[in-house]
N, CA, C and O atoms as CSV, one atom per row, in Angstrom:
chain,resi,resn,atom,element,x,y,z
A,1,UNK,N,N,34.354,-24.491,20.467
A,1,UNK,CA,C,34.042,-25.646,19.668
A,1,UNK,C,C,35.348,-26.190,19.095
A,1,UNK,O,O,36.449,-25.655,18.959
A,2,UNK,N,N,34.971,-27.224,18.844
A,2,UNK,CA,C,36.566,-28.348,18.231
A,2,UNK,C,C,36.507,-28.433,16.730
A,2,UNK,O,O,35.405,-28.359,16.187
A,3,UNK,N,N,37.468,-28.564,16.102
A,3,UNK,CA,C,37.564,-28.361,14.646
A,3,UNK,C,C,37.479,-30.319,14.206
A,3,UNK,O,O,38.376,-31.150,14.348
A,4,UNK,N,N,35.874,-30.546,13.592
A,4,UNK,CA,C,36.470,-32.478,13.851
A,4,UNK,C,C,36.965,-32.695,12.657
A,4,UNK,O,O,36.507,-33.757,12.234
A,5,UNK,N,N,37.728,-32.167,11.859
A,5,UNK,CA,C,39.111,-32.901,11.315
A,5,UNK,C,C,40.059,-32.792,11.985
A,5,UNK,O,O,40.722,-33.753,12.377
A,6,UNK,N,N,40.257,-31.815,12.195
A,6,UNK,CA,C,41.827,-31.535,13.087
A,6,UNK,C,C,41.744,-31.622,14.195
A,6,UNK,O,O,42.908,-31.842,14.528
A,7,UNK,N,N,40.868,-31.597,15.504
A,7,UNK,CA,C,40.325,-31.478,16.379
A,7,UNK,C,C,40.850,-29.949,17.552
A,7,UNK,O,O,40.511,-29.863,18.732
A,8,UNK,N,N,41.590,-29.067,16.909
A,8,UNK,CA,C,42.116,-27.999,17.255
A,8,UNK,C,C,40.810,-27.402,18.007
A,8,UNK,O,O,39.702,-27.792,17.640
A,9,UNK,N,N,40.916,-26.601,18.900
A,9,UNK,CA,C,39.921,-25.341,19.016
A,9,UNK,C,C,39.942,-24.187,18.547
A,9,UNK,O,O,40.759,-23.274,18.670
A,10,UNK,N,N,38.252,-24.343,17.570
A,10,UNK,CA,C,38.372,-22.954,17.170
A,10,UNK,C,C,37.018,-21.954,17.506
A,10,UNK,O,O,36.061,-22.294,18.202
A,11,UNK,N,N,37.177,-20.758,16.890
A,11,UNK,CA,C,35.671,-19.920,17.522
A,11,UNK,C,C,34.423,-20.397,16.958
A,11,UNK,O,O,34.181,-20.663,15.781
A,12,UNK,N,N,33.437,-20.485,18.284
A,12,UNK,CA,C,32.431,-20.911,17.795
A,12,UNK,C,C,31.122,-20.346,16.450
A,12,UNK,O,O,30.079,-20.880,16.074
A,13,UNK,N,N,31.666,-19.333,16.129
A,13,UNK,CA,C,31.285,-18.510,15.213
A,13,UNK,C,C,31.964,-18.979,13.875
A,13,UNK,O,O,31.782,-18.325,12.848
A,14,UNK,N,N,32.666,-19.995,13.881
A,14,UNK,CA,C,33.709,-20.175,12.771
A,14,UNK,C,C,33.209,-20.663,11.540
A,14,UNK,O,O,32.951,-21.861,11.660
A,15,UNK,N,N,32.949,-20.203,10.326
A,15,UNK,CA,C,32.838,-21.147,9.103
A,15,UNK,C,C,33.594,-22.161,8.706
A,15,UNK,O,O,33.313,-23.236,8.177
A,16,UNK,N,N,34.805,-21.566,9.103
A,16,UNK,CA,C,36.137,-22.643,8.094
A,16,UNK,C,C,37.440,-22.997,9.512
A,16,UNK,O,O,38.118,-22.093,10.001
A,17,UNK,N,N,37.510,-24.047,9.823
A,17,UNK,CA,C,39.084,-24.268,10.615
A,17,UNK,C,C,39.700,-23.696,10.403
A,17,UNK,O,O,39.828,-23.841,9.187
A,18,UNK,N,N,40.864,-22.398,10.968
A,18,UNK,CA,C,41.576,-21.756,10.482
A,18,UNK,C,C,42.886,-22.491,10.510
A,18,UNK,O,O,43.864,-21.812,10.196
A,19,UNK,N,N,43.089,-23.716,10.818
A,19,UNK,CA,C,44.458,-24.977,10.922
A,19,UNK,C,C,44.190,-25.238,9.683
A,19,UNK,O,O,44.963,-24.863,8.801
A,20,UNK,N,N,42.726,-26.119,9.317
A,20,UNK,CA,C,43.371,-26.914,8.106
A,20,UNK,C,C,42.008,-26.845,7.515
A,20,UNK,O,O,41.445,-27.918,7.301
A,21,UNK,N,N,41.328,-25.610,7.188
A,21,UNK,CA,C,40.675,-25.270,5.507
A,21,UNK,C,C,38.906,-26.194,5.847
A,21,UNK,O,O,38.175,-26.283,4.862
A,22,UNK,N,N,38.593,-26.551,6.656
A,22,UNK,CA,C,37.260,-27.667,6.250
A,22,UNK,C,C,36.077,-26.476,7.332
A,22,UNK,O,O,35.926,-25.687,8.265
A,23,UNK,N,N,35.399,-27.433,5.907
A,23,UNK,CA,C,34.019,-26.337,6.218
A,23,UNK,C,C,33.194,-26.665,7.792
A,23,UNK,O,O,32.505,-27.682,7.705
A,24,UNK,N,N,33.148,-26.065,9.039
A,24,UNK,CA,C,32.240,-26.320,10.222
A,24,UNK,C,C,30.864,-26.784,9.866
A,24,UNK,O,O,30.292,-26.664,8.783
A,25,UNK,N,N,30.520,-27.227,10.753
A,25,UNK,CA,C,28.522,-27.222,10.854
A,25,UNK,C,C,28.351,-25.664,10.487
A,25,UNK,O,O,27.663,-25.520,9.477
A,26,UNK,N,N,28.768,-24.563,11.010
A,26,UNK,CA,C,27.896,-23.264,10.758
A,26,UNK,C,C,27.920,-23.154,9.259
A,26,UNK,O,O,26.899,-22.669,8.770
A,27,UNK,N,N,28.786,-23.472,8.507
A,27,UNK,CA,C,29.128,-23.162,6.780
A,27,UNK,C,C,27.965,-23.908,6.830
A,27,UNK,O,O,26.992,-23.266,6.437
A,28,UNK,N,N,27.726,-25.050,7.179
A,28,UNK,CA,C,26.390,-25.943,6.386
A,28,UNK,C,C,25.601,-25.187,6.400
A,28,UNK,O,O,25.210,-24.560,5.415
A,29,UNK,N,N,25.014,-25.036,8.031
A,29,UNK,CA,C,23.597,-23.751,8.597
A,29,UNK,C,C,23.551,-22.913,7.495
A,29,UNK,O,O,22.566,-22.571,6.841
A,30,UNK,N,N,24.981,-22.548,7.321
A,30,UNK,CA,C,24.622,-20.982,6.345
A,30,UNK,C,C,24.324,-21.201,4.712
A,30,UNK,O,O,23.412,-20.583,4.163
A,31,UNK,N,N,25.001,-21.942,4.143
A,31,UNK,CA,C,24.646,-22.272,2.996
A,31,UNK,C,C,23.525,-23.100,2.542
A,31,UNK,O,O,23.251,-23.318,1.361
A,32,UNK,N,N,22.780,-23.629,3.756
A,32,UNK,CA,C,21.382,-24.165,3.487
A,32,UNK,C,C,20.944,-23.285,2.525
A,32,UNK,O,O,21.334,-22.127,2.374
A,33,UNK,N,N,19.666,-24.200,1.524
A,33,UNK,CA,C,18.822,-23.501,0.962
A,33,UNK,C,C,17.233,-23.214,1.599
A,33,UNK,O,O,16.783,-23.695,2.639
A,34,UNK,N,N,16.708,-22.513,0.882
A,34,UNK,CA,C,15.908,-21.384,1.893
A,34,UNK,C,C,14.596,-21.753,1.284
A,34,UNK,O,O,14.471,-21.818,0.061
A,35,UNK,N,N,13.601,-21.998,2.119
A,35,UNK,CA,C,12.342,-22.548,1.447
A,35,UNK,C,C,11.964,-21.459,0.229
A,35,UNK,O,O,12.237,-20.263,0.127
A,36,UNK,N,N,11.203,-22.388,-0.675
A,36,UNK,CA,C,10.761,-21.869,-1.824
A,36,UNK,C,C,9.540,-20.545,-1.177
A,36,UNK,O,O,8.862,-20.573,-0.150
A,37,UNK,N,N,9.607,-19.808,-1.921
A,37,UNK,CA,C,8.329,-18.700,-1.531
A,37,UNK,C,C,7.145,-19.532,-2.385
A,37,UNK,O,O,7.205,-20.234,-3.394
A,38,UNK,N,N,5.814,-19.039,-1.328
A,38,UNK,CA,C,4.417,-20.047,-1.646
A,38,UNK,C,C,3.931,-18.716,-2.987
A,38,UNK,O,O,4.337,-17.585,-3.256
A,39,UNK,N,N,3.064,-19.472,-3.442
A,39,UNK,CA,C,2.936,-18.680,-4.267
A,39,UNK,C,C,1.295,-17.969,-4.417
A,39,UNK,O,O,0.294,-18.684,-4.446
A,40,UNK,N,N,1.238,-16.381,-4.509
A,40,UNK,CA,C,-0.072,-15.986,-4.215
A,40,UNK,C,C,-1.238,-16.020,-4.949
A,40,UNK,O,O,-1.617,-15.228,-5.811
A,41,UNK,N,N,-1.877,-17.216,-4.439
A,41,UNK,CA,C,-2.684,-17.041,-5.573
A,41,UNK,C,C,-4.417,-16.427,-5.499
A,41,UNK,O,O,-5.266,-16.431,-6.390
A,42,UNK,N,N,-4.486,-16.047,-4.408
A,42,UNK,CA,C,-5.442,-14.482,-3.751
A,42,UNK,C,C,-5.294,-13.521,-4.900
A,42,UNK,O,O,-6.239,-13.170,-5.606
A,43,UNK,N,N,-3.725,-13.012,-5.084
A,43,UNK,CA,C,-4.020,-11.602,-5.903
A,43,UNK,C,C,-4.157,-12.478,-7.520
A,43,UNK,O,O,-4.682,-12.152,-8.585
A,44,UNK,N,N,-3.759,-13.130,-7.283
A,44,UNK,CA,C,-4.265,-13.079,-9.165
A,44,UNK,C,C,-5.756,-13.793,-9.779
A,44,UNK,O,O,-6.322,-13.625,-10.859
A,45,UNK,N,N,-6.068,-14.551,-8.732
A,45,UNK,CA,C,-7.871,-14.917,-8.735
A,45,UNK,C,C,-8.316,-13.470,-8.574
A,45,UNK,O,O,-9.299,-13.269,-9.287
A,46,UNK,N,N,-8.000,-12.557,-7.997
A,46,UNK,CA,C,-8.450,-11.624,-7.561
A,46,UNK,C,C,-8.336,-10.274,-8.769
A,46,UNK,O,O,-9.120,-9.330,-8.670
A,47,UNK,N,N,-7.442,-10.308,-9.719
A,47,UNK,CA,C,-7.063,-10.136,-10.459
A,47,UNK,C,C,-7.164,-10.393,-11.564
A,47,UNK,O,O,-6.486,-9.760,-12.373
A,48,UNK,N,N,-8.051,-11.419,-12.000
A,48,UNK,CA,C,-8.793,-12.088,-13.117
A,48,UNK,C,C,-10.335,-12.035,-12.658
A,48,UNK,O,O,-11.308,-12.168,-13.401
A,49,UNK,N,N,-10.342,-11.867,-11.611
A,49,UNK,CA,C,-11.943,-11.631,-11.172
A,49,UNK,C,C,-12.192,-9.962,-11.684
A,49,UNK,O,O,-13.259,-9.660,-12.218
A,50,UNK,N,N,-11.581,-9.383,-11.560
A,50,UNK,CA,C,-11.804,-7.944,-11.418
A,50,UNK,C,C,-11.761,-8.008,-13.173
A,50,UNK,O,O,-12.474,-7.087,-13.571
A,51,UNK,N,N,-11.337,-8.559,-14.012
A,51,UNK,CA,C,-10.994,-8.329,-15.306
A,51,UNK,C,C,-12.695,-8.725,-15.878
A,51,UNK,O,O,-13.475,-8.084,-16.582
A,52,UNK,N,N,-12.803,-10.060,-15.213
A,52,UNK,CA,C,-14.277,-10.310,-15.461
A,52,UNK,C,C,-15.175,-9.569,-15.220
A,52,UNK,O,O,-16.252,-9.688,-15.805
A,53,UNK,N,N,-14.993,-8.794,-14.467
A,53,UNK,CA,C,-16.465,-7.867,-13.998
A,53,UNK,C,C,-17.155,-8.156,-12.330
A,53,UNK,O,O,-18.143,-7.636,-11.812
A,54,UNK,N,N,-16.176,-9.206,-11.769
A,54,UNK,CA,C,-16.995,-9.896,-10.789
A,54,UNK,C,C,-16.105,-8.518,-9.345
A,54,UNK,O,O,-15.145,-9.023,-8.763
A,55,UNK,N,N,-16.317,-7.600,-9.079
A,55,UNK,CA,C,-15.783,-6.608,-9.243
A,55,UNK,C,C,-15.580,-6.473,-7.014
A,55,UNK,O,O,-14.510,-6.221,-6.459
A,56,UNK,N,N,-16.984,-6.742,-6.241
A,56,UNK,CA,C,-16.939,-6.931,-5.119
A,56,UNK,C,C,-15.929,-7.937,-4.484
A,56,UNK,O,O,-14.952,-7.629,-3.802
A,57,UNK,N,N,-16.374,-9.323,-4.861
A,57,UNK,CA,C,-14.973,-10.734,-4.617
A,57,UNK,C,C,-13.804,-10.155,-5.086
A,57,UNK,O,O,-12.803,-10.436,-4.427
A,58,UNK,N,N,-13.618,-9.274,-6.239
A,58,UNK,CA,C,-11.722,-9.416,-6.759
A,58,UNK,C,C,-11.495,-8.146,-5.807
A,58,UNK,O,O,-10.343,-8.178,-5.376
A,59,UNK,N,N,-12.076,-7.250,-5.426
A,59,UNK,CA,C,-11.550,-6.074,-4.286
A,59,UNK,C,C,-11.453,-6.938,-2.865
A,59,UNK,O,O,-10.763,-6.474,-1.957
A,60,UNK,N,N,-11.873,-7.695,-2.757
A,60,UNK,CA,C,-11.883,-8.457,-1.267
A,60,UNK,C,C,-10.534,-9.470,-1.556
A,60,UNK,O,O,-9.600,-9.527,-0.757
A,61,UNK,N,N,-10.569,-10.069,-2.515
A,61,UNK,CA,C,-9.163,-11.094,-3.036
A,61,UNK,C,C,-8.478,-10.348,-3.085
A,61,UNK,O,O,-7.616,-10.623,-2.250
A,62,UNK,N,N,-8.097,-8.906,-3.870
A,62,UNK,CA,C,-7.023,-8.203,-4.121
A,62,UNK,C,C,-6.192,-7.795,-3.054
A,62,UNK,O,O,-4.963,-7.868,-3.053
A,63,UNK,N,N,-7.011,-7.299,-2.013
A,63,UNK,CA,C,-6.758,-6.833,-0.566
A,63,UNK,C,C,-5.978,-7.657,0.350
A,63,UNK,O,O,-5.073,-7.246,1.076
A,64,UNK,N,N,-6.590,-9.368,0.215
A,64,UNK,CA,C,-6.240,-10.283,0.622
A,64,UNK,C,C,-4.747,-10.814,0.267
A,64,UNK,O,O,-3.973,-11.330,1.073
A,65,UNK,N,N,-4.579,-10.650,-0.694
A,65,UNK,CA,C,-3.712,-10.909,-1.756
A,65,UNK,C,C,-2.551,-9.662,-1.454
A,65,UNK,O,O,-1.368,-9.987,-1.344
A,66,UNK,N,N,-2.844,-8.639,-1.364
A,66,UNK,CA,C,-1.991,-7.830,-1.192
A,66,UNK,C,C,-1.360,-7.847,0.004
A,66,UNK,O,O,-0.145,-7.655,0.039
A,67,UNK,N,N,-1.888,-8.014,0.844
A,67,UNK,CA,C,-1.745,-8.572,2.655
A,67,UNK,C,C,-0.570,-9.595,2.579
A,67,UNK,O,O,0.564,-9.455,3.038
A,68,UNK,N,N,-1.145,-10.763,1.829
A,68,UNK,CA,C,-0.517,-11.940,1.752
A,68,UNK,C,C,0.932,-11.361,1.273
A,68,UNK,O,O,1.879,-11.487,2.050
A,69,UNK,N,N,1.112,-10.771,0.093
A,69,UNK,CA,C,2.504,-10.238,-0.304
A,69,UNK,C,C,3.712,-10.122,0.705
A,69,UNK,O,O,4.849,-10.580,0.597
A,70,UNK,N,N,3.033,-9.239,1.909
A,70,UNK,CA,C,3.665,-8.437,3.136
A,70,UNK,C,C,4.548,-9.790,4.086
A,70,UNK,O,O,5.479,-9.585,4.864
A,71,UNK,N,N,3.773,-11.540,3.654
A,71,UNK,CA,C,4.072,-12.264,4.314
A,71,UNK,C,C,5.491,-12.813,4.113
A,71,UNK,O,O,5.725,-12.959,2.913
A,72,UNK,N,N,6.763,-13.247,5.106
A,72,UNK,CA,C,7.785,-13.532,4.611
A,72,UNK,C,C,7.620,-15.083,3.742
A,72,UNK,O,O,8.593,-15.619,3.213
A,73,UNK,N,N,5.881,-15.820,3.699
A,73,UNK,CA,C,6.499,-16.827,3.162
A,73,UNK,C,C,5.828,-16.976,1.747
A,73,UNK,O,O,5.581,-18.022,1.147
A,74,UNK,N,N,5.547,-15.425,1.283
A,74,UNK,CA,C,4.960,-15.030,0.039
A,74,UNK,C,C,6.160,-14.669,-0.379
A,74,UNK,O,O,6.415,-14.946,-1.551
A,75,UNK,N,N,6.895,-14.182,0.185
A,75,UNK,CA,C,8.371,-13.450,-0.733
A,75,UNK,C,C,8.112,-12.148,-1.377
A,75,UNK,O,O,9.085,-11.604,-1.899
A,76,UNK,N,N,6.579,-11.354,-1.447
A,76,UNK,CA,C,6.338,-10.405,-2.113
A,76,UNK,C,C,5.969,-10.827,-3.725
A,76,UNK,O,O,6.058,-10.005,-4.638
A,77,UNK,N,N,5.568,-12.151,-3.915
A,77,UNK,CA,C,4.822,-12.437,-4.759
A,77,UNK,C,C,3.229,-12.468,-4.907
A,77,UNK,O,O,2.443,-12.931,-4.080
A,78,UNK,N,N,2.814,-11.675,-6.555
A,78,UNK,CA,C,1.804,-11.475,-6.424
A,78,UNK,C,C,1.286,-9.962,-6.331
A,78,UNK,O,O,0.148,-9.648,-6.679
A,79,UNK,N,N,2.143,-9.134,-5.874
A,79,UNK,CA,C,2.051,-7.827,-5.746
A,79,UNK,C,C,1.255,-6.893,-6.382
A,79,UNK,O,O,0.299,-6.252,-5.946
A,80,UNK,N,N,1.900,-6.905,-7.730
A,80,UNK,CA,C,1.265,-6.322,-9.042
A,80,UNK,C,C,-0.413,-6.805,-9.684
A,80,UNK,O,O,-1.331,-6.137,-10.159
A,81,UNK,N,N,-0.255,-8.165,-9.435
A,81,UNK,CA,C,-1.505,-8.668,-9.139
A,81,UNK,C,C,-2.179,-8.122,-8.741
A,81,UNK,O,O,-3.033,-7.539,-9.409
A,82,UNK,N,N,-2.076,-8.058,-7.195
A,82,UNK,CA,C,-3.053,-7.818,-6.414
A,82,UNK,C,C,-3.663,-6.383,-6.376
A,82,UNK,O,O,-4.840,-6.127,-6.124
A,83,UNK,N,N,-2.261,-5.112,-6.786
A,83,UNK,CA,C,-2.856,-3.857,-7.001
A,83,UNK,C,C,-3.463,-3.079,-8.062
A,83,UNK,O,O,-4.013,-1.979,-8.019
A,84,UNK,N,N,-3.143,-4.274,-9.508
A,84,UNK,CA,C,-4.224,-4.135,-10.367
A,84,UNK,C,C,-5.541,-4.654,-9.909
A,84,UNK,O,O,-6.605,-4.066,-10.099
A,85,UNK,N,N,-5.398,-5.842,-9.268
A,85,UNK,CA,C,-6.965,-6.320,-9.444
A,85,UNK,C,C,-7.718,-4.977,-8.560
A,85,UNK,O,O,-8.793,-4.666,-9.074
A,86,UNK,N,N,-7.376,-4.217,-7.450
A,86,UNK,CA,C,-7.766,-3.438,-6.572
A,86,UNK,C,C,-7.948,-1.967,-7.526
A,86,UNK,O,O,-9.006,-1.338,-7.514
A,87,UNK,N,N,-7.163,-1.690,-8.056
A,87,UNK,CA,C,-7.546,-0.457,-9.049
A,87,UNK,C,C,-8.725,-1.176,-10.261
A,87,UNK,O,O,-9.905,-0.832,-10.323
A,88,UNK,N,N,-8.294,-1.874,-10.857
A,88,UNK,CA,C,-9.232,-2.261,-11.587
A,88,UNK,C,C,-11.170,-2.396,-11.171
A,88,UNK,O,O,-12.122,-1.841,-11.719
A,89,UNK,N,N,-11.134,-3.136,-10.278
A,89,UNK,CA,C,-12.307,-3.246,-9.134
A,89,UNK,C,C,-13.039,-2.057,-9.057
A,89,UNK,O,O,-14.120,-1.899,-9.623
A,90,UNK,N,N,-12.443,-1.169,-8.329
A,90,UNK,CA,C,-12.485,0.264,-7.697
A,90,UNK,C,C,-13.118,1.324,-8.931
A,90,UNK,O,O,-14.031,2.149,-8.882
A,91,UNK,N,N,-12.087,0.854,-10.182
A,91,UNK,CA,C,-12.179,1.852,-10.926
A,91,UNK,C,C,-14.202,0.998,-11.874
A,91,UNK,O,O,-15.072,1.628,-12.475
A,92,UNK,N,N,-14.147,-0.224,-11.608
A,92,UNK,CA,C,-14.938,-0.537,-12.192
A,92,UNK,C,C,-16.680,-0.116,-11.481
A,92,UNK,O,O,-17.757,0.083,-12.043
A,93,UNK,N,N,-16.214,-0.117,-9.840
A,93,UNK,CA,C,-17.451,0.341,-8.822
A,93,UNK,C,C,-17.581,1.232,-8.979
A,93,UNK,O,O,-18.686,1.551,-8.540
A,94,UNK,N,N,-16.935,2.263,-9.533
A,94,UNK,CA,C,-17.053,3.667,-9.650
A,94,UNK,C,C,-17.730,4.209,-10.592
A,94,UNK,O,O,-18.399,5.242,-10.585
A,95,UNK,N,N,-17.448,3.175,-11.720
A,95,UNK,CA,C,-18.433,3.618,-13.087
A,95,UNK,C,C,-19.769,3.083,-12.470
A,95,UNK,O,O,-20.665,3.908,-12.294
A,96,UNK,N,N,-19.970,1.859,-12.149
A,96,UNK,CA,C,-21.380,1.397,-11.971
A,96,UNK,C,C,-22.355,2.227,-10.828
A,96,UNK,O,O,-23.537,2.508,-11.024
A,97,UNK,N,N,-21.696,2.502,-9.777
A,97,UNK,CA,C,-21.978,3.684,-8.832
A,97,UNK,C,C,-22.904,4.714,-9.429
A,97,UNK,O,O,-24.080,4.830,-9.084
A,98,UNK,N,N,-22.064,5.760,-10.720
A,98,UNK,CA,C,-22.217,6.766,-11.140
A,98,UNK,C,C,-23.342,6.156,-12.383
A,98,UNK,O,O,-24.225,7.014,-12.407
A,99,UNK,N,N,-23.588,5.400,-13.098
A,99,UNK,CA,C,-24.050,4.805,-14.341
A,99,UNK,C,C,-25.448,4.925,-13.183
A,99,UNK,O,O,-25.909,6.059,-13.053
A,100,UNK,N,N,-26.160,3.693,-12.297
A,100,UNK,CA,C,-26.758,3.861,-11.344
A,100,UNK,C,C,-27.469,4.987,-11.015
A,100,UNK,O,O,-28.689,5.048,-10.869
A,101,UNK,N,N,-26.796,5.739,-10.919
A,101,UNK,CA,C,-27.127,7.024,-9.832
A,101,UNK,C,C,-27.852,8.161,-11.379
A,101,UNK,O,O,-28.944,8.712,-11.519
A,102,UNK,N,N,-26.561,8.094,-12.319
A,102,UNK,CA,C,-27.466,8.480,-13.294
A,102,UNK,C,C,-28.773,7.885,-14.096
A,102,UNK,O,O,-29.376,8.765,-14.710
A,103,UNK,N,N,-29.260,6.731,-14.198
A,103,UNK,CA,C,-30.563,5.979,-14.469
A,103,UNK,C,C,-31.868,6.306,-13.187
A,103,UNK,O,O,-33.038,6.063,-13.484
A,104,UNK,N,N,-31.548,6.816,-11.909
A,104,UNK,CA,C,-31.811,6.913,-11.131
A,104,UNK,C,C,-32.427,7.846,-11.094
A,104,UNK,O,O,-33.599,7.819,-10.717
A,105,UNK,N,N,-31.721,9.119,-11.537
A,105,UNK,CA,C,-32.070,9.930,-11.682
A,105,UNK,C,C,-33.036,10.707,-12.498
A,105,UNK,O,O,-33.894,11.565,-12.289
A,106,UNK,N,N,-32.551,10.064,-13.507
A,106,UNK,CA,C,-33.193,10.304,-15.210
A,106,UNK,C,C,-34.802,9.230,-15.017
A,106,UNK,O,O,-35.612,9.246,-15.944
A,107,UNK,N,N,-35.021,8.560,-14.026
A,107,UNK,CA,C,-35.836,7.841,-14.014
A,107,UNK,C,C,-36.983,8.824,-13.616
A,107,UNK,O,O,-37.838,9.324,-14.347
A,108,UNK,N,N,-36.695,9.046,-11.652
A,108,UNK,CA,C,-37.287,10.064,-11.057
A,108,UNK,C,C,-37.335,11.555,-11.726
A,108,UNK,O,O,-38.307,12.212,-11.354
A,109,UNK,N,N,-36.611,12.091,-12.487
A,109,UNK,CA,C,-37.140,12.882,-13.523
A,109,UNK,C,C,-38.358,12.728,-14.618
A,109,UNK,O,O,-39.061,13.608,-15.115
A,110,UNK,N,N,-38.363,11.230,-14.831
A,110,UNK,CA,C,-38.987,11.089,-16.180
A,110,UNK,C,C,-40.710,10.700,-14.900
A,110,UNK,O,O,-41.827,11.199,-14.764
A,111,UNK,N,N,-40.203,9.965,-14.493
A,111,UNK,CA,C,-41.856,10.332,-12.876
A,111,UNK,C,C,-42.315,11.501,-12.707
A,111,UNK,O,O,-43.537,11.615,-12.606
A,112,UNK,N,N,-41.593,12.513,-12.641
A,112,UNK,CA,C,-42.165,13.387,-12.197
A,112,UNK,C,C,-42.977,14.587,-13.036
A,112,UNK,O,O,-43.979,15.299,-13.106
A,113,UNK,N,N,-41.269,14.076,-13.800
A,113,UNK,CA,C,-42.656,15.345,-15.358
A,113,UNK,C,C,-43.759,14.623,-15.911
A,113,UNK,O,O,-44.517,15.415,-16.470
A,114,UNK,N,N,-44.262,13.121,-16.001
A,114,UNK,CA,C,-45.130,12.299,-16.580
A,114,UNK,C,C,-46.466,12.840,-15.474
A,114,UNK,O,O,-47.612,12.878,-15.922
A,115,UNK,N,N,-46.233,13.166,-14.292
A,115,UNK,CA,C,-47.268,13.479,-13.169
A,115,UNK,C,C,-47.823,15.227,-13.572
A,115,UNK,O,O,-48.658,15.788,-12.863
């Protein structure tokens, strides 16, 4: 490649003319700025869902959301989000599961001794 101030030849790998100091096309390429990261907004709906109680949707958003993180045009935003809303969720199915299972129980107990 040709240096177009000076018109010298220099390597095509070159940032700078090594004759006379001016920045190549590649310095531009390289010092471009770099798209903004999108921003996730899966884990934190997902993540305010789970705070609400809405506990099935924010484990499905959180997941989603956490996925999305992994993407280069998330940047890894959202992260923390997304693995609270997923513990939160989880930890919330777990009580209702067990709460359930105990009414359930205590029910068919209370049937059976009434018989």
């Amino acid at each position: 490649m040709f240096c177009k101030n000076c018109g010298k030849e220099i390597n095509d790998g070159a940032v700078v003319c090594p004759n006379c100091g001016v920045a190549t096309e590649n310095m531009v390429k390289a010092s471009a700025p770099a798209a903004p990261a999108q921003k996730n907004t899966m884990a934190l709906v997902g993540f305010i869902l789970a705070l609400l109680g809405f506990n099935l949707i924010a484990l499905i958003l959180s997941i989603v959301g956490l996925t999305n993180c992994k993407k280069p045009e998330f940047n890894g935003d959202g992260k923390g989000f997304a693995i609270a809303g997923i513990i939160i969720s989880s930890i919330y199915m777990v009580i209702f599961i067990i709460l359930f299972a105990t009414i359930g129980v205590a029910t068919c107990a209370a049937i059976g001794s009434a018989m």
